[in-house]
C-alpha positions as CSV (number, residue, x, y, z in Angstrom):
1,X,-49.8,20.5,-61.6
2,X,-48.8,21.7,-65.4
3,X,-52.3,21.6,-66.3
4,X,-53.3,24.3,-63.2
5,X,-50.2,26.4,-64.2
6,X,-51.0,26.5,-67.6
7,X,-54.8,27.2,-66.8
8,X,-53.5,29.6,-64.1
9,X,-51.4,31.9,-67.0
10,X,-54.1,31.7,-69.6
11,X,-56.7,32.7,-67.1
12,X,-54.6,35.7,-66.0
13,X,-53.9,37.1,-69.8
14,X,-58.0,37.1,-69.7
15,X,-58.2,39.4,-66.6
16,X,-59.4,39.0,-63.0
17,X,-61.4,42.3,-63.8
18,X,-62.9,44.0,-60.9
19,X,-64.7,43.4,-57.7
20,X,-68.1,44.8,-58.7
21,X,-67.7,44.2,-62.2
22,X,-65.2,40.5,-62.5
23,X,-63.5,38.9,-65.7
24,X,-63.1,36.5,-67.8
25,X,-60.0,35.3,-66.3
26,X,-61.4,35.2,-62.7
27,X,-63.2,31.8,-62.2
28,X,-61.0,29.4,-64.2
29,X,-58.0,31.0,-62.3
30,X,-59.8,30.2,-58.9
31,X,-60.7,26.8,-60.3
32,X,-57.2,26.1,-61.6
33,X,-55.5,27.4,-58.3
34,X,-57.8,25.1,-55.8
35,X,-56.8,22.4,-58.5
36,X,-52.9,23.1,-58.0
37,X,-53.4,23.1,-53.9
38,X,-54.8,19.8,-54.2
39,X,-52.3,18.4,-56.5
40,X,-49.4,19.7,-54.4
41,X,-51.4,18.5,-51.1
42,X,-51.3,15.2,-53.0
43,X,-47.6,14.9,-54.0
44,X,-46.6,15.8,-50.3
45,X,-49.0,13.0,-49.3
46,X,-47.5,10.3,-51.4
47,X,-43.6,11.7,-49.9
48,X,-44.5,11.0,-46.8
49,X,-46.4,7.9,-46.6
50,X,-45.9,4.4,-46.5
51,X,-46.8,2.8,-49.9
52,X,-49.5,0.0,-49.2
53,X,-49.6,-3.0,-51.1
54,X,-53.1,-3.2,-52.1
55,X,-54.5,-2.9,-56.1
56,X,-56.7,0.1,-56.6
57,X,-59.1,-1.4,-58.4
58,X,-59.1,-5.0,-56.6
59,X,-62.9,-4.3,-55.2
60,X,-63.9,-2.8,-58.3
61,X,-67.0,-4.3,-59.5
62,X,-66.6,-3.9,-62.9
63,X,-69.6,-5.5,-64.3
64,X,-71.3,-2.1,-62.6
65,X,-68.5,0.6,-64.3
66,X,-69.5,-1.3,-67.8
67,X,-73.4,-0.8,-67.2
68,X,-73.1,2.8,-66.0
69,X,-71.3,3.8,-68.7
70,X,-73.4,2.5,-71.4
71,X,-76.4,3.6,-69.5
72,X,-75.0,6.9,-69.6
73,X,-74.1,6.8,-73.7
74,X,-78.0,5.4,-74.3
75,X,-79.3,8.6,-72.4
76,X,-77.0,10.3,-74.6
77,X,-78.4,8.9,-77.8
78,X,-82.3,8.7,-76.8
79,X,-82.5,12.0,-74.9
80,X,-83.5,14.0,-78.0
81,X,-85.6,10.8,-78.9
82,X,-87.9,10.0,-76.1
83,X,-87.0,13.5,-74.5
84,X,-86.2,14.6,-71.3
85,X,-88.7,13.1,-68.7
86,X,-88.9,9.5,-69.7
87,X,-84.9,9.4,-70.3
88,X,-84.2,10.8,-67.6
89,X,-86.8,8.7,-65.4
90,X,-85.1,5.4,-67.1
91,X,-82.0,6.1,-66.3
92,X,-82.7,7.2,-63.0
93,X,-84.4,3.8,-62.6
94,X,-81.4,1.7,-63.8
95,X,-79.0,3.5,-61.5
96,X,-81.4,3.5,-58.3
97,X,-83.0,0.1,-59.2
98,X,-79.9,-2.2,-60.8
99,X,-76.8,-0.3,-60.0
100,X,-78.0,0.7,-56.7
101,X,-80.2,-2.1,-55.9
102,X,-82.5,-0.6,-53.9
103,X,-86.2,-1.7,-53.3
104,X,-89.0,-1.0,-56.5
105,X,-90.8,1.5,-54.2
106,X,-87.5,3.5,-53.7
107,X,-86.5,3.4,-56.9
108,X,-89.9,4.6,-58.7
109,X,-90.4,7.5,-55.8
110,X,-86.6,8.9,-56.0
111,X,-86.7,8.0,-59.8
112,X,-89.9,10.4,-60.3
113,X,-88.7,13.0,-57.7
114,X,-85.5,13.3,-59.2
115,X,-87.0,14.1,-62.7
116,X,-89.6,16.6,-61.0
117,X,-86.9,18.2,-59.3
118,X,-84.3,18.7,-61.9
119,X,-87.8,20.3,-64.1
120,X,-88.4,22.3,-61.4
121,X,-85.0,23.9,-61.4
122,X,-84.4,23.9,-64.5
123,X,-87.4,24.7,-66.9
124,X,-89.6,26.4,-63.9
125,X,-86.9,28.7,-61.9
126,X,-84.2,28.7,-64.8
127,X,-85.9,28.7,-68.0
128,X,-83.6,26.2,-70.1
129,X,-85.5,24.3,-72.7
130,X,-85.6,20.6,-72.4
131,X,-86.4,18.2,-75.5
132,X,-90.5,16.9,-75.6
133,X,-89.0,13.9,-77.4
134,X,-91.8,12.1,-79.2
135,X,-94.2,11.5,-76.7
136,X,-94.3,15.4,-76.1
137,X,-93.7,14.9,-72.7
């Protein structure tokens, strides 16, 4: 709750701005506000109900956590490398394929539509620039 009414002040000494024409201030003070709902809405939660006596993270699988994450920091580090399509279409095959276990024609189709999609909104409609990587792909 500090954290939204700290974001909540600094956001105001930016401005809201205007209706037609809005300010710096106005987003992160929206963002910081829903934030400070739900952390009250929390807090009145925990008051009122009975505490269970179950581990957060007992059915954690955390062999899958481990993988994720260093999936996650390999894109990281090959994504200027071997560029955007084929990182992106390797991790999306680890976390359909191995994290998700799902069946090899699933993985490849969802695995290549999610790559085509993402380049699709993003290069086509948007016009961000995505590294070749060394294949130039």
């Amino acid at each position: 709750m500090a954290l939204s009414i700290g974001t909540c002040i600094m956001s105001y000494m930016l401005g809201f701005g205007e209706i037609r024409n809005p300010g710096a201030g106005l987003i992160p003070f929206g963002t910081a506000a829903l934030l400070g709902f739900l952390s009250i809405g929390l807090v009145l939660r925990s008051l009122f109900e009975m505490p269970r006596e179950r581990g957060i993270f007992q059915q954690l699988r955390w062999g899958t956590v481990i993988l994720v994450l260093c999936a996650l920091i390999g894109y990281g580090l090959v994504f200027n490398l071997l560029g955007f399509s084929i990182s992106t279409f390797l991790l999306m095959i680890l976390l359909f394929g191995v994290v998700g276990r799902r069946k090899w024609w699933f993985t490849f189709t969802f695995s290549l539509l999610t790559v085509l999609g993402v380049y699709i909104v993003f290069v086509v409609w948007l016009g961000c620039q995505f590294p070749k990587g060394f294949f130039g792909i």
